[in-house]
C-alpha positions as CSV (number, residue, x, y, z in Angstrom):
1,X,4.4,-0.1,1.0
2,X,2.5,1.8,-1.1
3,X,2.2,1.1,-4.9
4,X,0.5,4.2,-7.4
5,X,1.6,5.0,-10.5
6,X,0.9,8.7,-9.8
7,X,3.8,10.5,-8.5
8,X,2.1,13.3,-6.9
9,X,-0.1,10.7,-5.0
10,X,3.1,8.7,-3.8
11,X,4.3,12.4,-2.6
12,X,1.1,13.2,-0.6
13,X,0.8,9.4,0.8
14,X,5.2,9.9,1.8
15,X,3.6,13.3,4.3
16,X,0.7,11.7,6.0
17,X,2.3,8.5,6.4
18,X,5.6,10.1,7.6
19,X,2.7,12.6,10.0
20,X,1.5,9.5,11.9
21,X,5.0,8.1,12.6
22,X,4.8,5.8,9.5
23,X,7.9,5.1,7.3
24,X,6.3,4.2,3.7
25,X,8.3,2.8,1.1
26,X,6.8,4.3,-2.0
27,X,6.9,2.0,-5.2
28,X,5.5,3.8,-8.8
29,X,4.4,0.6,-10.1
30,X,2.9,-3.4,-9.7
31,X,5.8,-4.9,-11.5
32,X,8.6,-3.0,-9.5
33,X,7.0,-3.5,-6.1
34,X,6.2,-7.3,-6.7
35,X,10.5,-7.2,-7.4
36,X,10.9,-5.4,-4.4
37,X,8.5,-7.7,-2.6
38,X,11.4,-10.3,-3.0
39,X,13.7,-9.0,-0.8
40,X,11.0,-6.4,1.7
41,X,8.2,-8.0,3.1
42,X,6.0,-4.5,4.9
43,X,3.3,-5.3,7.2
44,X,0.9,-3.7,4.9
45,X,0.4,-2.9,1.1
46,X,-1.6,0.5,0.2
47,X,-2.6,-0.9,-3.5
48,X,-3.7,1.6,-6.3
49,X,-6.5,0.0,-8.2
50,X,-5.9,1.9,-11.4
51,X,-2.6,2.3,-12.4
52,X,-0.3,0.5,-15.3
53,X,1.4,-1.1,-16.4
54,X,-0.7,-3.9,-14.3
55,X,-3.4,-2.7,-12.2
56,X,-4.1,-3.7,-8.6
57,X,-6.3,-6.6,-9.7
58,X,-3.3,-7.7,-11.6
59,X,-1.4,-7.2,-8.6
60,X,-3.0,-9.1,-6.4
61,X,-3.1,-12.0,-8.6
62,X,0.3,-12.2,-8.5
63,X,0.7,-11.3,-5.0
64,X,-1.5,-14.2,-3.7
65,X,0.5,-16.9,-5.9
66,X,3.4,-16.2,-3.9
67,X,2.8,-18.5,-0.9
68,X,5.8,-15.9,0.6
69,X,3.8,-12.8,0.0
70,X,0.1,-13.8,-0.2
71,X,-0.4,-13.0,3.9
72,X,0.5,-9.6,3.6
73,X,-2.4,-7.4,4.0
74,X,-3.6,-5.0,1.2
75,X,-5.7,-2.0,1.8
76,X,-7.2,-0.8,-1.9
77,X,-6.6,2.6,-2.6
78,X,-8.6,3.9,-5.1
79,X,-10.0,7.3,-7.2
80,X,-12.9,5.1,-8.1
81,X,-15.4,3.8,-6.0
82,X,-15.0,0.6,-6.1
83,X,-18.0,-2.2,-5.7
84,X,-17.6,-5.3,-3.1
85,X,-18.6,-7.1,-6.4
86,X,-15.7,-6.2,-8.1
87,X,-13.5,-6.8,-5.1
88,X,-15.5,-10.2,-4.0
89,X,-12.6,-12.6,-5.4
90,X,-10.2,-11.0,-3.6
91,X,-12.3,-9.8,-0.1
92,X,-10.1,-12.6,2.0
93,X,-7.3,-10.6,1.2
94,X,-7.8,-7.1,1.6
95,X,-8.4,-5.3,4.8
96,X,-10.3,-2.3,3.2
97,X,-10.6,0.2,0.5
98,X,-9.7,3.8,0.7
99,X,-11.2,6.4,-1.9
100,X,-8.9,9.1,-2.9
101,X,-8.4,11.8,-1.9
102,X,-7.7,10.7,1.5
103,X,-7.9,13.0,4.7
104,X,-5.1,12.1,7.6
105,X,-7.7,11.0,9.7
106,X,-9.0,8.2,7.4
107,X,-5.7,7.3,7.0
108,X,-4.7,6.8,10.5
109,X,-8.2,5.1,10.7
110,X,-7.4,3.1,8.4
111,X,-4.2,1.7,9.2
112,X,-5.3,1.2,13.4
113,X,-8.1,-1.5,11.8
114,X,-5.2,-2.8,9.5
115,X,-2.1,-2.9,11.7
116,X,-1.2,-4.2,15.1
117,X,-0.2,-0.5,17.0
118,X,3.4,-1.0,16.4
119,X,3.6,-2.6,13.0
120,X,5.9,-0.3,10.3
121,X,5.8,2.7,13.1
122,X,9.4,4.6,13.1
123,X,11.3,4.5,15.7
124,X,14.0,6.8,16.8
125,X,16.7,4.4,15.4
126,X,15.2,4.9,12.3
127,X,13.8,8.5,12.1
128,X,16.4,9.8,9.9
129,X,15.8,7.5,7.1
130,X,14.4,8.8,3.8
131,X,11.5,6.6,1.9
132,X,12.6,6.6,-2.0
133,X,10.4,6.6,-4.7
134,X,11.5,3.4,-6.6
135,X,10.7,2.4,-10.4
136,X,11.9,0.5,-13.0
């Protein structure tokens, strides 16, 4: 799942992931992907730090109250740097951070360290599926 409230970023993120035999499902913000969390659960959460109506501090608050959903890795996805000091409270439950903008390689990187090999890849069953943009 990834959760940004920049359209153009959730576009770019739907290519790579889709390059590297990924099937994303894009969400454009906290409060809609904590709804859809309810009935998905994805291997792995590609959190926007800055983004609103809630940010992904405010995200992950909620996230980790929900003894459901608070084992699902997130991997911070950021245009900021972001400081281990800021992340500190929350450094049991994320996997990394990624600084935007992000190349395929750091990506797929990325995702190897976060995933076991065969977690969220597509499979031929499911190739022809199309990831939606969802939002409130």
């Amino acid at each position: 799942m990834v959760v940004d409230d920049d359209l153009p970023t959730l576009e770019v993120m739907e290519l790579l992931l889709k390059k590297i035999n990924r099937e994303p499902l894009l969400v454009h913000n906290g409060w809609d992907a904590l709804r859809m969390l309810k009935k998905e659960k994805p291997a792995l959460i590609i959190l926007d730090v800055m983004m609103s109506p809630i940010d992904g501090w405010q995200f992950l608050e909620e996230l980790k109250r929900n003894e459901e959903l608070k084992d699902i890795p997130v991997l911070l996805f950021t245009a900021k740097h972001v400081w281990p000091e800021e992340y500190s409270r929350y450094a049991d439950d994320i996997v990394g951070v990624l600084e935007k903008p992000i190349s395929l390689a750091e990506l797929k990187t990325a995702l190897e360290r976060a995933l076991p090999p065969d977690a969220s890849s597509r499979t031929d069953d499911d190739a022809h599926c199309t990831p939606q943009i969802r939002s409130g």
